[in-house]
N, C-alpha and C positions, 0 to 999 in steps of 0.2 A: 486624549481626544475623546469628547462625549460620543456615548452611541448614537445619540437621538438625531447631532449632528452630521454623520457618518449617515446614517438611516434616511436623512434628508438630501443628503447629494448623492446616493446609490439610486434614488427613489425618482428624482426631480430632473438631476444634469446638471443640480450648478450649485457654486460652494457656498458651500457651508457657513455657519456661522455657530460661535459656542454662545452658552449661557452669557457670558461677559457683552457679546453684541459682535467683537473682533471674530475675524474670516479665522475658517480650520485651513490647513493646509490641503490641499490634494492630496491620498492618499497615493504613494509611490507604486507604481504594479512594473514586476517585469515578467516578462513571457521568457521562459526556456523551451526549445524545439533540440531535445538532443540528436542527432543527424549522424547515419552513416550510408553512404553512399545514396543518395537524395537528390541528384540532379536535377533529375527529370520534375519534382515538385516544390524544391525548396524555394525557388523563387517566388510561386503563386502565396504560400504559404507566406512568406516575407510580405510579401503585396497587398495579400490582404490584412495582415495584423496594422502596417502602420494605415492603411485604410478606414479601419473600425475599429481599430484601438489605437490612436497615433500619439497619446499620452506616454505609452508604456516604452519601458526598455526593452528592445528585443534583441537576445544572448541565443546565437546559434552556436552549442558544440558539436563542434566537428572529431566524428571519434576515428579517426585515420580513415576519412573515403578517398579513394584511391580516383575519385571520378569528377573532382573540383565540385561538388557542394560548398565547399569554404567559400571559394571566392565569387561563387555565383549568391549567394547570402551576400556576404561582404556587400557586393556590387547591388544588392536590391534593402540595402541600411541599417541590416542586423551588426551588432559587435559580432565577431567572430574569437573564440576559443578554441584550442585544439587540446581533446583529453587523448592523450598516450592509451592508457589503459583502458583494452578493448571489452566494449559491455555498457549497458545502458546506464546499468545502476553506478557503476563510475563516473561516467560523465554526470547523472544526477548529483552525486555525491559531492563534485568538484564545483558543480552551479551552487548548491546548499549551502556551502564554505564563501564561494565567494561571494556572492550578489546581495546585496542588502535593500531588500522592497518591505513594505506595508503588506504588499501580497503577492502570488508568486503563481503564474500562470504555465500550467506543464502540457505541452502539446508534443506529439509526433510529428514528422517533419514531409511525411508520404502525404499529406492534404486527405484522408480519407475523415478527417473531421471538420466539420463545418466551425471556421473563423468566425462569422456568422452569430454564432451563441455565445459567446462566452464573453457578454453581456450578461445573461442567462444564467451562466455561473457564477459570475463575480458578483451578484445583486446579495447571494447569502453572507457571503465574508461580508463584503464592505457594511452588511446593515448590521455585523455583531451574531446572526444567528447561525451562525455554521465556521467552524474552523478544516473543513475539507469538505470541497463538495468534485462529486463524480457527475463525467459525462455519460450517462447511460444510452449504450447503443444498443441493447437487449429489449426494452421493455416495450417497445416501437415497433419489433421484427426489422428495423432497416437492416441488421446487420446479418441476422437469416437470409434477408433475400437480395441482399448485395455482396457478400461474403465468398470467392466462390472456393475457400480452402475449407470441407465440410470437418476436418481434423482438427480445423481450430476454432470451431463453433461446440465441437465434444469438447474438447480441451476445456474453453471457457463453464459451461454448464456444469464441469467435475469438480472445479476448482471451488466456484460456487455454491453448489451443494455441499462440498467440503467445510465450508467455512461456515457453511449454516449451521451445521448439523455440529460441526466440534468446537464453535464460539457461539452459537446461539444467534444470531444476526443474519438477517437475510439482507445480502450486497446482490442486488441486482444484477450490477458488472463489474465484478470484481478486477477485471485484465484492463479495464480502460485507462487508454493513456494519457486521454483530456481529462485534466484535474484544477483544480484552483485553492491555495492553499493558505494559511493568514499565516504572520511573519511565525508569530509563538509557534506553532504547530512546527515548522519549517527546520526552525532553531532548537527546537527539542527532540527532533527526530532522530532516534538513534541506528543509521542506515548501513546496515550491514550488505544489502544486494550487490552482486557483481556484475549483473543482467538484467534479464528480463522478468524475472522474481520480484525485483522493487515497488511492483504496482500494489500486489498481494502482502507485500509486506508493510505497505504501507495501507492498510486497509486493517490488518491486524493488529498493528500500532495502534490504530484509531481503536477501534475496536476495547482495546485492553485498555485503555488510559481514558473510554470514554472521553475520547472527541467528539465532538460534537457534525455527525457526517450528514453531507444532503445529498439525493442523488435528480440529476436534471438531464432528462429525455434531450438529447440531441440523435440527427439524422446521421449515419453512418453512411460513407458510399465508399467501392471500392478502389484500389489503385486505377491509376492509369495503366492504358496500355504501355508496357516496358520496364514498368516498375516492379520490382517482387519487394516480399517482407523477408527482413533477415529474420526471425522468428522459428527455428526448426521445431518441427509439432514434436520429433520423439526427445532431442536431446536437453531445448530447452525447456517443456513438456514435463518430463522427466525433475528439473531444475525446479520446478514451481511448484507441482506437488511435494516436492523435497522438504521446501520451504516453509510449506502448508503446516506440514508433520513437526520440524525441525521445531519452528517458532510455537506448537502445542506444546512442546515439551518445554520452551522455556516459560512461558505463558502459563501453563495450564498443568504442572508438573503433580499436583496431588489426585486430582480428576484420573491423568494416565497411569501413573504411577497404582492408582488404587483401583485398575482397570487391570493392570497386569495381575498386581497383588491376589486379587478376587479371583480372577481366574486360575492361578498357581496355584494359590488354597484349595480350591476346589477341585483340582488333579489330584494333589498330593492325597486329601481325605478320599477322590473316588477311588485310588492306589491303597491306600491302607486301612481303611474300612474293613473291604473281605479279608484282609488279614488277623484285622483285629478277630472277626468274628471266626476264623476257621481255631482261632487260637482257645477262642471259650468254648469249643464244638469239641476240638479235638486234643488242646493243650499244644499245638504243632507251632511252632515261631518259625516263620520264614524272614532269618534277618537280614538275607538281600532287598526283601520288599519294605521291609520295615525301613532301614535305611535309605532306600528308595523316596519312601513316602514323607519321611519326617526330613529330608533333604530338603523336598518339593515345598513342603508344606512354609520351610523356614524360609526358604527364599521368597514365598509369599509374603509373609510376615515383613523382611525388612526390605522389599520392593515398599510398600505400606509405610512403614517409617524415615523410609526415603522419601517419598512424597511430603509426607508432613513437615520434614529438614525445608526440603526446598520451597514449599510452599509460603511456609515463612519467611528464607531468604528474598523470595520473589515478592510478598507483601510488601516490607522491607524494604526495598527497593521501588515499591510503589510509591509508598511513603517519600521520598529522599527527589524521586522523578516527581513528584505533584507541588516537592517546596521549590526549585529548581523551576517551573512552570509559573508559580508564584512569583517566583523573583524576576523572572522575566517580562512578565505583564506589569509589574512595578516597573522594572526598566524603562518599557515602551511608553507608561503610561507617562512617567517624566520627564521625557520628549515631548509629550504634547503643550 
């Protein structure tokens, strides 16, 4: 499929045509809303996607709500799925396997994102220039002064600073759950979250493999009256920054590694320095400290060439994840 054509019915509202003069096909989009216990919004949420996006497939998983979400979707023209395995990043995991779109629309199923935009968001994928784009509810303040859980507005800003500061990258809104994603990205994802981690993880994917990310100002508002977020600030809180750390180390294994290294070095020499020198002072060896010190000192050393093993294992695997990428865009490409 030409970009240029893609780039003309993202841009315009109507199809396309390639080089040859023959029509491009519509590009396929499905919206996933993974759902637990949603009553009280999944219907709005349903109502307005086939509304203002009534092209698309709309796939609500249902991750065991105990409160008929399922059938109140069902009843407003979503497919309904049910993921067993409780966690978001499950049910994500299980929509990524199964559903085969052009593009792939990720929304929470609580309506505190506005259906509304994500026109907004799909303008980058479909025109070729973004393979992930972010609904940003931070840079607006809606979500400061709509939010009323102030534990998960620290949360959000920690996570954030985190990822700046140990990936280099300033994410906006790293937690947001409105996303829009092109098929390649989707299909190459290799999704390890069990929860509510998968946002940030998929942010760090991006991130390391250099995808190509947009971020688009959308209006946050909060729940309605009677709804809460399953969301716990400490446990899942806890789970994210885990995440954060976890995926540096796979990601980023020579930087930490040579971060511990340096610091061990530098105990072990502040340890046996005064040793050394009480030795040429006095001829006195203290060989508790000595061993002490040349312990410290060595565990620095191969924290260090540890780093460098893995560093290259992980290159490596860059390498093997970018032909793997290739091949896929070749795939899609002869389809078109």
């Amino acid at each position: 499929m030409a970009a240029d054509a893609i780039h003309q019915q993202a841009t315009s509202g109507v199809p396309a045509s390639d080089t040859s003069g023959g029509q491009v096909p519509d590009p396929s989009i499905a919206v996933i809303v993974p759902c637990y216990n949603e009553a009280l919004t999944i219907a709005k949420v349903c109502d307005d996607f086939r509304r203002i996006l009534p092209q698309a497939q709309l796939y609500v998983y249902d991750n065991n709500s105990t409160d008929g979400t399922g059938d109140i979707a069902r009843a407003h023209g979503a497919t309904v799925r049910i993921e067993r395995r409780q966690g978001k990043g499950h049910a994500m995991r299980q929509a990524f396997r199964e559903i085969d779109a052009d593009v792939y629309v990720m929304i929470d199923g609580d309506d505190t994102y506005p259906v509304e935009s994500v026109h907004d968001l799909l303008a980058p994928v479909l025109s070729g220039d973004a393979d992930l784009v972010l609904g940003d509810r931070l840079s607006n303040a809606s979500y400061a002064s709509e939010n009323k859980r102030q534990f998960h507005s620290f949360g959000n800003d920690l996570v954030r600073s985190m990822i700046k500061r140990l990936y280099g990258t300033p994410i906006k809104d790293a937690m947001t759950g409105y996303r829009v994603m092109s098929r390649t990205f989707v299909k190459s994802f290799p999704m390890l979250a069990k929860g509510f981690e998968i946002e940030v993880e998929m942010d760090i994917e991006a991130i390391d493999k250099n995808w190509r990310v947009v971020e688009v100002p959308v209006i946050y508002r909060d729940r309605p009256a009677g709804s809460f977020s399953k969301l716990s600030t400490v446990r899942d809180g806890a789970k994210v920054i885990s995440a954060v750390l976890g995926l540096f180390k796979d990601y980023k294994p020579l930087l930490l590694f040579s971060w511990f290294g340096a610091v061990t070095f530098a105990a072990g020499l502040a340890l046996g320095i005064p040793t050394i020198v009480t030795f040429f002072h006095s001829g006195e060896v203290r060989l508790p400290t000595v061993l002490l010190a040349s312990g410290i000192c060595l565990a620095g050393m191969l924290s260090l060439v540890c780093g460098l093993i893995l560093d290259t294992i992980v290159k490596a695997n860059h390498k093997e994840y970018e032909v793997t990428v290739l091949n896929r865009y070749q795939r899609i490409g002869s389809r078109d």
